[in-house]
Backbone as ProteinMPNN parsed JSONL, in Angstrom:
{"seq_chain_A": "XXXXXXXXXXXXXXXXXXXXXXXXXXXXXXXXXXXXXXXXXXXXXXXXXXXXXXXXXXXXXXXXXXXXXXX", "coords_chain_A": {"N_chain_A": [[3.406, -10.861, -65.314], [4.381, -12.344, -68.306], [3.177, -12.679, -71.817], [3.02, -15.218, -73.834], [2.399, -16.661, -77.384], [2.498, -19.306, -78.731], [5.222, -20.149, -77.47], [6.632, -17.718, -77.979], [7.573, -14.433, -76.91], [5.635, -12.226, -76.545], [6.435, -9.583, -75.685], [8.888, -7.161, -75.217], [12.56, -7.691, -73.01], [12.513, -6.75, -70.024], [9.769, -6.038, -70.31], [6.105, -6.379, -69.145], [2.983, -8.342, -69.388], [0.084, -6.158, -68.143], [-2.19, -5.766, -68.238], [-2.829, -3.934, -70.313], [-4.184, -2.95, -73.543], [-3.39, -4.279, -76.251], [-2.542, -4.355, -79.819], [-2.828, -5.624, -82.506], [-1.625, -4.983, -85.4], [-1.216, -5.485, -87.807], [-1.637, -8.928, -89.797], [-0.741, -11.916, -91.585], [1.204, -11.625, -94.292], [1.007, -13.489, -96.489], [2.514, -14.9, -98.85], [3.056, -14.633, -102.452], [2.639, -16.103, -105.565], [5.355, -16.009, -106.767], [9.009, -14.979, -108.4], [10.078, -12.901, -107.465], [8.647, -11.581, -105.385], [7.929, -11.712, -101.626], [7.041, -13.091, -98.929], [5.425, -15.742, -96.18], [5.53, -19.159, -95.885], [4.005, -21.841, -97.983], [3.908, -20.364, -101.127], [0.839, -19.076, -102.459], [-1.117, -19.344, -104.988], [-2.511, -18.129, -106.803], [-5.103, -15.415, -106.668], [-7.531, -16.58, -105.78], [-6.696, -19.069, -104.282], [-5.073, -17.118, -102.513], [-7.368, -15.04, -101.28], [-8.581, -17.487, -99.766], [-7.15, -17.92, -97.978], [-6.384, -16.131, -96.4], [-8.818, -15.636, -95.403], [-9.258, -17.804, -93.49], [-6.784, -17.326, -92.346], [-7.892, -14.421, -90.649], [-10.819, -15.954, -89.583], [-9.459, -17.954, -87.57], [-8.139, -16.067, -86.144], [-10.606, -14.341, -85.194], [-11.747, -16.298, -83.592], [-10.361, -16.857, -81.136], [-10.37, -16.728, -77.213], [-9.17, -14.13, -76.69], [-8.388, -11.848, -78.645], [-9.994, -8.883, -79.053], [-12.668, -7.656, -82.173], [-12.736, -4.254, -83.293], [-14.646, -1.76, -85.173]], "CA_chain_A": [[3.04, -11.925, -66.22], [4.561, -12.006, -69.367], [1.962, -13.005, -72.337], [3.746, -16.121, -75.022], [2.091, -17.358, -77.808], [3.683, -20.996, -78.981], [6.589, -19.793, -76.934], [6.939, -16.618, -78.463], [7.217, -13.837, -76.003], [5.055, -10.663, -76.995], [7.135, -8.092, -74.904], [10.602, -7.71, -75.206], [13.433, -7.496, -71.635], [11.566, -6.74, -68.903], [8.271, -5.314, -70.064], [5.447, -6.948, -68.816], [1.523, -7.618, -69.6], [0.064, -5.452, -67.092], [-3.801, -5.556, -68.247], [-2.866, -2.73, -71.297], [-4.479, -3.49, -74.42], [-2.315, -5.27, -76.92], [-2.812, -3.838, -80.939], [-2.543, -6.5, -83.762], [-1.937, -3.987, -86.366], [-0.954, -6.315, -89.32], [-1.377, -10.391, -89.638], [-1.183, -12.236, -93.327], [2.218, -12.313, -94.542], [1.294, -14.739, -97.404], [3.062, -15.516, -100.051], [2.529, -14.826, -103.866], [3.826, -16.686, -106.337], [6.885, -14.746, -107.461], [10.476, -15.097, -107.98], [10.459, -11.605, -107.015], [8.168, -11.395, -103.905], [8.063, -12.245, -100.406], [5.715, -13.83, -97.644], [5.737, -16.663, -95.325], [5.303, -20.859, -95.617], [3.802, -21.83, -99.166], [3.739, -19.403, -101.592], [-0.248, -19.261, -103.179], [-0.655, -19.528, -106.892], [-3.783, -17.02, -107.566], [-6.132, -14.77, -105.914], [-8.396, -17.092, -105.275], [-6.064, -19.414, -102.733], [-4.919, -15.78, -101.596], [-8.143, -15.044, -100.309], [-9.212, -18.267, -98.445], [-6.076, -18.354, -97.086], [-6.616, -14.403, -96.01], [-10.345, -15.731, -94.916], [-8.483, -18.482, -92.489], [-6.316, -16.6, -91.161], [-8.867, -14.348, -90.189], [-11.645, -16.403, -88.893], [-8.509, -18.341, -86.409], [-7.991, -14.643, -85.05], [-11.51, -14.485, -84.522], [-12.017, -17.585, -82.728], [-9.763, -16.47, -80.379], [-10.882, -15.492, -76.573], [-7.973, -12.822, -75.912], [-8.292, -11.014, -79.312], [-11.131, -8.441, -80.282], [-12.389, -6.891, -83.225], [-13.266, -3.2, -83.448], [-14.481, -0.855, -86.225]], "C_chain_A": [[3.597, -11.592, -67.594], [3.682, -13.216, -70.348], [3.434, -14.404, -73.548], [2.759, -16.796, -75.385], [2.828, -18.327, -78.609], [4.809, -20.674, -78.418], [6.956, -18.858, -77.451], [6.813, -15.222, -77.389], [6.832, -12.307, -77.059], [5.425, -9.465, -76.541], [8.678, -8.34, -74.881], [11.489, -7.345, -73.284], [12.61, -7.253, -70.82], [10.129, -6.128, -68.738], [7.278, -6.192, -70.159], [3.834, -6.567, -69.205], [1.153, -7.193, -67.903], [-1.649, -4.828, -67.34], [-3.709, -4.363, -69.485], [-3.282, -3.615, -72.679], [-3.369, -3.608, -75.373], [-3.073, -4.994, -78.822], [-2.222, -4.81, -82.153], [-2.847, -5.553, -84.797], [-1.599, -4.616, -87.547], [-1.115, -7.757, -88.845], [-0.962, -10.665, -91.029], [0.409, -12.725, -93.486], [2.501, -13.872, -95.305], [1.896, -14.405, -98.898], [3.077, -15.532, -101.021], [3.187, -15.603, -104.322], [4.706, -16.268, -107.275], [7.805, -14.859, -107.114], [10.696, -13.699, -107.155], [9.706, -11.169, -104.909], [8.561, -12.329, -102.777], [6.868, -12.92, -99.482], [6.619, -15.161, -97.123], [4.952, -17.502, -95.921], [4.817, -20.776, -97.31], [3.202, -20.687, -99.897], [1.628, -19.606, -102.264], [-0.217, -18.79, -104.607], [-1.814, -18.592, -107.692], [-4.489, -16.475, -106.361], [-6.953, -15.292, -105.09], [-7.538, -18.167, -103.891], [-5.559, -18.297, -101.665], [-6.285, -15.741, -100.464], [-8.937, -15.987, -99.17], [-7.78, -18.763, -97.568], [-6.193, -17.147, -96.027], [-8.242, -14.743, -95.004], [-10.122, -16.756, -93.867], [-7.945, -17.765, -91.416], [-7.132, -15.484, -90.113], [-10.16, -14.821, -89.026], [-10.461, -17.398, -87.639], [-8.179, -17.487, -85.53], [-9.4, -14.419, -84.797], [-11.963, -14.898, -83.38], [-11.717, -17.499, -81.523], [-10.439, -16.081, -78.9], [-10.313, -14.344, -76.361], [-8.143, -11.833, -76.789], [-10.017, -10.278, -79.736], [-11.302, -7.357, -80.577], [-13.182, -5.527, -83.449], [-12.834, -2.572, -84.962], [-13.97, 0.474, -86.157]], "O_chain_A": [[3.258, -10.501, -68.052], [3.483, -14.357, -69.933], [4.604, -14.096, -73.773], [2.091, -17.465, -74.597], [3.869, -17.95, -79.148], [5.717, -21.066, -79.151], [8.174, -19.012, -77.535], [5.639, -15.037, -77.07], [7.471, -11.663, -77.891], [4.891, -8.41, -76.883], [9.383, -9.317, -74.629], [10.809, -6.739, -72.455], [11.576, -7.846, -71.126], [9.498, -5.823, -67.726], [7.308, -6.918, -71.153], [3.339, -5.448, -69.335], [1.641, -7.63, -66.86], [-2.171, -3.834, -66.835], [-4.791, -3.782, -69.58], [-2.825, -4.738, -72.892], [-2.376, -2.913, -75.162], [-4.174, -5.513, -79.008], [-1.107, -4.581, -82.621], [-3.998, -5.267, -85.125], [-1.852, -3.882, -88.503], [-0.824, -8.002, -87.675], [-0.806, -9.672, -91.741], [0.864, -13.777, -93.037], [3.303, -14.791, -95.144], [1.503, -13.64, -99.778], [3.136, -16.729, -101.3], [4.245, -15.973, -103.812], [4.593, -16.268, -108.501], [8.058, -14.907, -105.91], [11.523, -13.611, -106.248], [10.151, -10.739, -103.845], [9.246, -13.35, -102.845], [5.722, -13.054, -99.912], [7.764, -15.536, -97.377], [3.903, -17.146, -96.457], [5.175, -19.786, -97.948], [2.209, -20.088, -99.485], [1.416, -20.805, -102.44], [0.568, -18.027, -105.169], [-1.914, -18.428, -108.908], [-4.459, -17.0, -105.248], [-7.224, -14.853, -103.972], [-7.802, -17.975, -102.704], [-5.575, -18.4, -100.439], [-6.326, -16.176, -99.313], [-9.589, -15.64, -98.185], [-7.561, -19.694, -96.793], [-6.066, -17.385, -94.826], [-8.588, -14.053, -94.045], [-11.029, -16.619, -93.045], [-8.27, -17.576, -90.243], [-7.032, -15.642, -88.896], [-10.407, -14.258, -87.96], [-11.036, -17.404, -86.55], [-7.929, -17.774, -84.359], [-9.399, -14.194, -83.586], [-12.426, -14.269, -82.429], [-12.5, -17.924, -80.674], [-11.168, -15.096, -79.019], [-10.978, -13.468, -75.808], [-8.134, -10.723, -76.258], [-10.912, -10.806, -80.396], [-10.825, -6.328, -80.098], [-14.35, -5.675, -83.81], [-11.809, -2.612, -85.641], [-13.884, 1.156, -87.178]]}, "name": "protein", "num_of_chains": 1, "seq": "XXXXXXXXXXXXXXXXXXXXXXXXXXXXXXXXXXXXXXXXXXXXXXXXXXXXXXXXXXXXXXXXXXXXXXX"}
């Protein structure tokens, strides 16, 4: 079985899910607003859209049944 989310395949050439747990070690990848920085889709314009954008993304990986969250 290989695992794709939106058509994205999570294993590269022939390695397969095979029941092994699966490690989301970073998500986020937003955006400041800076000629100088980087991130993904609209940049946010202060802290405060930072964090409910950070508090979104979040609670959508929550929601999730496949993903969960240990301390």
């Amino acid at each position: 079985m290989n695992i794709c989310i939106k058509n994205i395949k999570l294993f590269s050439g022939t390695y397969k899910y095979k029941g092994q747990p699966i490690i989301m070690s970073e998500y986020g990848g937003i955006a400041l607003n800076s000629d100088k920085g980087w991130g993904y889709g609209k940049q946010v314009i202060d802290e405060n859209e930072f964090i409910k954008r950070f508090e979104s993304l979040t609670k959508s990986i929550e929601k999730t049944n496949y993903i969960w969250r240990t301390i």
